[in-house]
N, C-alpha and C positions, 0 to 999 in steps of 0.2 A: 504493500500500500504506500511506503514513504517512498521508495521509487519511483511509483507512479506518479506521484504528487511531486516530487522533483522533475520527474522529466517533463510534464505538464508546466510549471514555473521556466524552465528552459525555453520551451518553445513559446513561450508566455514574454519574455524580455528578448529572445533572437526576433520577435516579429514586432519589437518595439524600437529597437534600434534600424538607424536609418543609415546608409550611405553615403559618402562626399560627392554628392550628387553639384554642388553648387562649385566645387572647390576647381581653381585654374594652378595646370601645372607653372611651373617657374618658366621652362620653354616657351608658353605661350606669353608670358609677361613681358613691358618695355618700363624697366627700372626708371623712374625717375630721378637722381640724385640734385639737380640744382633747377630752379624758375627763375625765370627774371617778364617782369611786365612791361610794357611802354605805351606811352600814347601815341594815335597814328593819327589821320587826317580826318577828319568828320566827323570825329567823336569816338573811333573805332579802337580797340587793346589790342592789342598784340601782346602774346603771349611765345616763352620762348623754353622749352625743355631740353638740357642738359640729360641725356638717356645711355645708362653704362652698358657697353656691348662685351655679354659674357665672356667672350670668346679670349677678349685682352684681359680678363681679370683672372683667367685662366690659364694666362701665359702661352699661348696657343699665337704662334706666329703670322701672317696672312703668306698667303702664294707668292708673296714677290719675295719672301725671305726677310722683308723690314717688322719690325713690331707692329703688333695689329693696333690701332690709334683705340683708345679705352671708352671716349664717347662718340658720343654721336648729337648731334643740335641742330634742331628743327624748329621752324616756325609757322604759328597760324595766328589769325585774326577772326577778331568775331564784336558783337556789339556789345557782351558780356564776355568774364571770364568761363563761364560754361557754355557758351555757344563757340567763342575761342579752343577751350577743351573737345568738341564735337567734333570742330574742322580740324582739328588736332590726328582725331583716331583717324579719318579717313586716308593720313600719310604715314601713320604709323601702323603697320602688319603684325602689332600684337595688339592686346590689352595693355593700356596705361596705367602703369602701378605707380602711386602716390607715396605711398608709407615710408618707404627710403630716401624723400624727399629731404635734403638739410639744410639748403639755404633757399633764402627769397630774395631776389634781387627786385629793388622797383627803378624805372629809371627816374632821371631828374623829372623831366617834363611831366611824367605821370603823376610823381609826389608833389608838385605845386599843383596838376588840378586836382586831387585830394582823392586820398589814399582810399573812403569810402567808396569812388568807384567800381572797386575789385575784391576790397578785403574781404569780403563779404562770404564770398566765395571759399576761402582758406578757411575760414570760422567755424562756417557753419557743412560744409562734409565732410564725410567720415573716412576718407583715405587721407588728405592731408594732414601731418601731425601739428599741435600748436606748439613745441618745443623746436622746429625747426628757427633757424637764426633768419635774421629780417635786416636787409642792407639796402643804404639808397645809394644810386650809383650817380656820379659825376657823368653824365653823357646817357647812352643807352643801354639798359642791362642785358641785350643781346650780344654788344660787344663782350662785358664781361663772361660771360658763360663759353662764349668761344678763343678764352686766350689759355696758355698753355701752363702744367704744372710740371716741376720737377721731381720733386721727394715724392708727391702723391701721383696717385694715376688723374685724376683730373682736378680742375678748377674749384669741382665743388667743394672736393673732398678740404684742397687746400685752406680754403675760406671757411669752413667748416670748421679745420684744426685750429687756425687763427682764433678762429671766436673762444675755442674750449682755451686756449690758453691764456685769455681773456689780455693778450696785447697792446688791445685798446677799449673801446668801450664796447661792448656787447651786448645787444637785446635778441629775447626770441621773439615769436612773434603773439604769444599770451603775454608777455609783458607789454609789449605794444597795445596790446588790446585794455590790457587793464588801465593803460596808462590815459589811452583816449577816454575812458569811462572816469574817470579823477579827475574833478576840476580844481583839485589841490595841485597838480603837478602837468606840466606841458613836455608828450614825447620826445626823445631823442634817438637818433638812431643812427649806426655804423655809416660812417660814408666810407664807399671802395673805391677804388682807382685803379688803371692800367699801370703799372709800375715796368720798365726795365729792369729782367732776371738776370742773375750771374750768367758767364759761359761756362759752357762744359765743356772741359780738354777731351781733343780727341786723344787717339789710339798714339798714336804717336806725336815725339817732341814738339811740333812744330804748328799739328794738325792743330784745330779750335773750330769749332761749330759756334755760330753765331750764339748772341744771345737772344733768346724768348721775351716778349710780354709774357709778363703772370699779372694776376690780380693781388693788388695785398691794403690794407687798412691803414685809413687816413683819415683822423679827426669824426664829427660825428654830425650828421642834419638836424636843424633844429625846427620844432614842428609847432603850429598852433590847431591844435585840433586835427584834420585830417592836412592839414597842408602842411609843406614844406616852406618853410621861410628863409632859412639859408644855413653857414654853414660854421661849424667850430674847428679851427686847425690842431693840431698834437698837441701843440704848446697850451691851446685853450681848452682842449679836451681833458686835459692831466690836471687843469684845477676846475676842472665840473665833476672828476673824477674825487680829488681829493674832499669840496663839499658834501658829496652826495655819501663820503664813506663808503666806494669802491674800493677794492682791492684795483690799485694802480702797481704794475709789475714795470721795472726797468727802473733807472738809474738815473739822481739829478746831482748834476755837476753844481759845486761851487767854489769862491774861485780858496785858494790855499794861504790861510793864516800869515806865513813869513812872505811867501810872495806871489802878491797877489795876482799877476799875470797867468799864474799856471793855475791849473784845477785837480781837484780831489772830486773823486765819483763817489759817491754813495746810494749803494743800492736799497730799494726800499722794503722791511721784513711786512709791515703791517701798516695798519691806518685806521682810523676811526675819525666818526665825528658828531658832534650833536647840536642842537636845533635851537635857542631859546628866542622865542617869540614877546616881544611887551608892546602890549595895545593900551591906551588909555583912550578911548574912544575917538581919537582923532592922529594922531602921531602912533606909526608904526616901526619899528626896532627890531632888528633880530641881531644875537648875541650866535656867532658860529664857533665852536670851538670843536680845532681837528687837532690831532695828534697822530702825531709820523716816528715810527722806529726806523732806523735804516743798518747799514753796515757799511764801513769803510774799504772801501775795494778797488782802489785804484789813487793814487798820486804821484805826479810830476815834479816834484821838487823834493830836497835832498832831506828838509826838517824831517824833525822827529815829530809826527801829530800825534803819538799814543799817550803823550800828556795830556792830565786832565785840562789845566789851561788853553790847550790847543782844541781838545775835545769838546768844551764848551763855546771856542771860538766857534769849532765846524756847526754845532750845533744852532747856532743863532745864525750863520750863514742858511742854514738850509732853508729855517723858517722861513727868512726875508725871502728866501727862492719859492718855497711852497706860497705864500700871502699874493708874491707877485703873479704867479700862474690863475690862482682863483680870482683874485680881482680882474682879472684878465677876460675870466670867463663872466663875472659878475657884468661888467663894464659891459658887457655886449647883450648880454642876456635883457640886463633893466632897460639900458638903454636903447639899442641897437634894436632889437627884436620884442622888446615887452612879454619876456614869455617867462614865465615861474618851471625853468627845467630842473631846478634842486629838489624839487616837492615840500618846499618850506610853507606853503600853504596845509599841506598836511600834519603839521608841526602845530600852526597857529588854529585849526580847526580843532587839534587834540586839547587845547589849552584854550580857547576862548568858543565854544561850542552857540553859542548865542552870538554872538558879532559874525561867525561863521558864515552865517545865514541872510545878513547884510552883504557880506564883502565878496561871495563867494562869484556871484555873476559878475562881476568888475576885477575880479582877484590878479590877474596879470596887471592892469594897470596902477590898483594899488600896491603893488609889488616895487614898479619903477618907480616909485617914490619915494619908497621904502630906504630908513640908515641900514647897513648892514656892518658891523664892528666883525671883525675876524681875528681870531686870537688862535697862534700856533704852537703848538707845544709839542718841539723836536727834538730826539734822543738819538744818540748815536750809539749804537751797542756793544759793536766788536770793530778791531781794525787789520784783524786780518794776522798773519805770520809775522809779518815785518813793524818792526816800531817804526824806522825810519824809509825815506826810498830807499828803488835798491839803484838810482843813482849814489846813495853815500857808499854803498856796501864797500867801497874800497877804501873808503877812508880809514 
């Protein structure tokens, strides 16, 4: 009888379970790894996919003997990004696979007529991921997708790694979203550029293969709502970096205590920073206080800097150096652009919740009016093997 009644529960769950009736083999798929959007003439998008061709990621050589080229970029237009997407499959001989998608390129001209045109699209279906990285491009982001990588097999990958190593400034593209929904803070986002890449020595002494365009990361677009308004260079991106309390990676020169012609590098461990807001109902104030660790990692001159007198010297040098990067970025922001990109509205909404509610639809302009005091507080931690350069070392 339990037999029976087992093998009846068997045949009971084998006729309940279903097949991968829906499911597409990886052969039929066309990987998408990078996007980039642009405006065209009438109102029309262009859309442009970056698509890995298995065959190079497999090392698998093509018939002439040269390396099989790792993408492949295509372009369609349409009046939407999903009818763009449509005109898409018709020159694509597989299925369009989204999910390995990891960068968004938009270009210039699309992000000044506002990003709402398209975004819409990434948001809201369910193959593209919102963790993919979100860049506006100097020119058209078809050009980017089609320039060359070295370390990586393609462009996207490269721009992709860049962001993870967070370089310069980096958004995905749910933070983007989040940020357009805050009217505490006004988006920023990665601006890329065509860059000339090193060359690569041939085979022999002599030989040298030109160098490549690659794409690589330059300061950052600054947005008011869906638009683009322009743009933050390095210099002024590294002090939107240090208000915002990003992790800023690389190294700020200043110039070297005994003489000052030469420079001492100090690479940066860490960073923070914090917000204080004072509203008296009509004058507005914020108190910013950052604080920078860094490490001693490089000087030109023959002193001994691992004194603490020297040490405290470097240290007030840095500050002046970090103050002048953020006011740098401040200056443009209040002034130049009228945008609250630090998210210090989010700051004064946490602490004045009722005035909040007044200021919040005018909040960028109250912003440029705004004092902003900056108060730095720089520590140098280690200087490394050498007390002195190792210009002294023969002394």
């Amino acid at each position: 009888m339990l037999k029976k009644i087992a093998l009846l529960l068997l045949l009971f769950l084998a006729s309940s379970l279903t097949g991968c009736w829906n499911r597409t083999e990886i052969t039929d798929m066309a990987i998408v790894l990078g996007t980039g959007v642009d405006w065209m003439q009438e109102g029309r998008l262009s859309l442009t996919v970056q698509i890995a061709k298995p065959r190079a990621f497999a090392g698998v050589e093509a018939a002439s003997g040269r390396e099989e080229a790792a993408s492949w970029v295509v372009t369609a237009e349409g009046k939407t990004i999903e009818e763009a997407a449509k005109n898409l499959a018709a020159k694509v001989p597989r299925k369009v696979f989204w999910d390995h998608c990891m960068i968004l390129i938009v270009g210039e001209e699309m992000a000044r007529k506002g990003m709402d045109l398209f975004i819409d699209f990434f948001l809201r279906s369910r193959e593209p991921r919102e963790t993919m990285w979100l860049m506006v491009a100097e020119g058209e982001a078809r050009d980017f997708l089609e320039t060359y990588a070295n370390l990586e097999k393609t462009s996207a990958q490269a721009l992709g790694s860049l962001n993870k190593m967070k370089t310069g400034y980096s958004v995905r593209l749910w933070e983007f979203a989040e940020m357009l929904g805050n009217k505490g803070i006004q988006p920023v986002v990665t601006r890329v550029e065509v860059k000339k890449g090193g060359v690569t020595p041939g085979p022999g002494q002599e030989t040298r293969f030109p160098a490549h365009k690659q794409v690589g990361i330059s300061g950052v677009g600054v947005f008011k709502g869906e638009k683009l308004l322009g743009w933050l260079d390095d210099y002024e991106t590294s002090g939107l970096l240090w208000l915002k309390g990003e992790s800023a990676k690389g190294a700020v020169v200043v110039p070297d205590p005994g003489e000052p012609d030469k420079g001492v590098s100090i690479a940066i461990r860490r960073n923070s920073s914090r917000v204080v807001p004072e509203y008296d109902g009509k004058n507005l104030r914020f108190a910013v206080k950052v604080k920078i660790e860094g490490d001693m990692v490089e000087q030109q001159s023959r002193g001994d800097l691992a004194k603490t007198e020297m040490i405290k010297i470097l240290e007030k040098e840095l500050a002046a150096e970090i103050k002048k990067r953020a006011s740098a970025a401040l200056e443009k922001a209040q002034k130049e652009y009228v945008a609250d990109i630090f998210g210090f509205g989010e700051a004064f909404r946490r602490k004045y919740k009722k005035a909040w509610q007044e200021l919040q639809d005018r909040w960028d302009t109250a912003l440029a009016g705004a004092e902003v005091n900056l108060e730095i507080e720089a520590n140098v931690r280690e200087v490394g093997l050498l007390s002195k350069g190792a210009a002294a070392l023969k002394e």
